[in-house]
C-alpha positions, 0 to 999 in steps of 0.5 A: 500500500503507498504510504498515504493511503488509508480506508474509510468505512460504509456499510454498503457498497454499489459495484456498479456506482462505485457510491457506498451507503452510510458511513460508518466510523472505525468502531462501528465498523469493528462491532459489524465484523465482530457481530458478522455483519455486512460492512465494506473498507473502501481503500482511498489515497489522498489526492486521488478522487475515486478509490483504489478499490473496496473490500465488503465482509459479511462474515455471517454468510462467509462473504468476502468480496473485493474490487479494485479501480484505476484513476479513471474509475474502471474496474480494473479487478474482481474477486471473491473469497468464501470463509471455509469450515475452516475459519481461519481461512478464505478460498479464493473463488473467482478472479476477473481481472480487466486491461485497457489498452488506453484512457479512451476504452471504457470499462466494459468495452467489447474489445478490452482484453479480459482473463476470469480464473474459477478455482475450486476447492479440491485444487484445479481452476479453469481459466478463461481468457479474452485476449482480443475482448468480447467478441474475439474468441476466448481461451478455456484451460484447466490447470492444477492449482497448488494449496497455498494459492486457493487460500489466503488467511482470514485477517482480522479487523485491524489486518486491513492490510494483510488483504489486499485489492489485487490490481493483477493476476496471480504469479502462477496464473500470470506465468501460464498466460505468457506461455504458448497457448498449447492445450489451450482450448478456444472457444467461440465468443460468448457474445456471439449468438448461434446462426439461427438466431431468426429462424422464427422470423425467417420468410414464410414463416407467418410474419405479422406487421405490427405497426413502428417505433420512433426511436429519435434518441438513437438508443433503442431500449428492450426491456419490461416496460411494467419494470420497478426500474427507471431505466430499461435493462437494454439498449442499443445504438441505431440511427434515429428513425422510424422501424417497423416491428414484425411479429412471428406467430405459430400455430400450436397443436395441444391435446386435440386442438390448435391455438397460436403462440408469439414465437419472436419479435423483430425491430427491422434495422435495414434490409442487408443480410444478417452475418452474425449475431450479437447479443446485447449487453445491460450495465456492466454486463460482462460475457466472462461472468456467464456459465455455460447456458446462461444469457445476459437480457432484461428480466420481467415479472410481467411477462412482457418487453417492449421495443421503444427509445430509451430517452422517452422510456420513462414518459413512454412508461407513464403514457402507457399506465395511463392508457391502461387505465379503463376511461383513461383519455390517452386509452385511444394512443393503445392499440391491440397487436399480433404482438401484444400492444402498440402505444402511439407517443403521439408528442413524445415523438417516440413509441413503444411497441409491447410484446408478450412473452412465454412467462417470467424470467430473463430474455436475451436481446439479439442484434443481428449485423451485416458484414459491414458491422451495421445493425440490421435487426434486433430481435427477440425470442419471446417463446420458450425453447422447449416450445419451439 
């Protein structure tokens, strides 16, 4: 540690805001630890506006989690620690660590070269290594870890020292990433979605128009739009203009007769032909943080999403409570669709286009691109697979 850091005390700690909660004096602080109660160190250094990183504890649940950050504010490493039966000890689960080629790159740049390490307690860890960023291919590979590199001493209150903020890999892990990446297996990016992706919304496959959004801001946000969140889980850079919306919609046959089901929504971009497909990412969204068969994409509890602009999203929200309402005046801006629901801004200069989904849960967002890197489509699967 430089000779003029010191720490100061919260008792909460938003990763993402890198803002804590209240703050907490040195002996609050020390009766949470003692009692296991959550609190957070967050490392600082006189002169330097944003911290050298944060270590929040909750020994109750055997929780230890650190971040470090460079000048700019960018998380430059992630790791977290699990208190072991043994409660002298914390294994080190999981290690992300970030590198920026240049001031400009910002935190969660699709390019910025990246390397997430999972260790597991009977001494192996996989590795995975991003060297050209999200949308390169990663390198995958096992490696045995020795004893004294899965655990690290638990410290007491007054070691705040004894555990530092790593800003680097580990020696050892540092060491086989400088060697030639043999045994190395590469992966197809994370980012990347299976070609397929459209297969609902290919021709002849019953595609029903189902009206257009303004999106004047350029940010087109997909998310639910009946979210306790103020801002859309998604959104993404298109050149401002009008899009029509197409719907897929599929006849199903179940226990002796038919009825029809939403498969997927399109926002048509362009015309050009997709060659690949990209999925879109929310607030620090990082495709190393996702296990085999996880997405990223908006969460809803409403079985619903909607496509519309993401400067009008809180007025376009409110405009569509209110019609919503029975005798509503602003009931004539909503109109039925093949998808779900049309809301006209009418002076908002924006709309929202409301599709149904298969139920709760999580829906990625595909961004489907030319070979030229423009977006054609973005495109959402709102049918479950198992019902494809």
């Amino acid at each position: 540690m430089a000779e003029m850091t010191y720490v100061t005390y919260v008792d909460s700690w938003d990763a993402e805001s890198r803002t804590g909660g209240r703050e907490l004096s040195p002996e609050e602080a020390r009766a949470r630890d003692a009692a296991g109660l959550p609190y957070t160190m967050v490392y600082r250094e006189s002169g330097r506006e944003v911290p050298l990183g944060a270590r929040t504890v909750a020994w109750q649940v055997g929780v230890v989690d650190t971040w470090a950050y460079d000048g700019l504010g960018r998380g430059t490493a992630e790791t977290e620690l699990r208190l072991r039966d043994d409660e002298g000890r914390l294994q080190i689960r999981r290690l992300l660590v970030r590198r920026y080629p240049d001031e400009q790159t910002a935190e969660f740049d699709v390019h910025c070269p990246r390397t997430a390490v999972e260790l597991f307690a009977g001494g192996t860890a996989r590795i995975s290594h991003q060297p050209e960023g999200m949308r390169g291919d990663s390198l995958e590979a096992e490696a045995a870890v020795a004893e004294e590199d899965l655990w690290t001493p638990r410290p007491a209150f007054e070691d705040w020292q004894g555990l530092p903020v790593a800003d680097a890999l580990p020696d050892w892990m540092a060491a086989k990433l400088k060697r030639e990446p043999s045994g190395w297996r590469r992966e197809p990016s994370r980012l990347l979605g299976p070609t397929d992706v459209d297969r609902f919304l290919r021709p002849g496959t019953g595609l029903v128009p189902c009206g257009s959004v303004r999106v004047p801001s350029g940010r087109l946000a997909v998310s639910c739009p009946q979210s306790w969140d103020e801002e859309p889980r998604i959104t993404v850079a298109v050149p401002p203009g009008t899009y029509p919306v197409e719907a897929a919609v599929a006849e199903i046959s179940y226990g002796g007769g038919t009825y029809e089901e939403l498969m997927a929504v399109r926002l048509r971009i362009g015309d050009a032909p997709v060659a690949a497909w990209e999925m879109a990412l929310g607030p620090g969204d990082d495709t190393l943080r996702l296990r085999t068969g996880e997405v990223f994409g908006f969460g809803t509890d409403a079985a619903a999403g909607a496509f519309g602009d993401a400067g009008r999203w809180r007025a376009l929200r409110d405009l569509l409570n209110r019609a919503n309402r029975p005798g509503s005046p602003e009931a004539d801006h909503l109109a039925n669709s093949a998808a779900g629901a049309h809301l006209d801004g009418g002076g908002l200069g924006a709309d929202l286009a409301v599709f149904c989904t298969a139920g709760d849960g999580v829906y990625p967002v595909w961004v489907g691109r030319s070979a030229a890197g423009e977006i054609v489509c973005v495109n959402v699967q709102t049918a479950f697979e198992s019902d494809a």
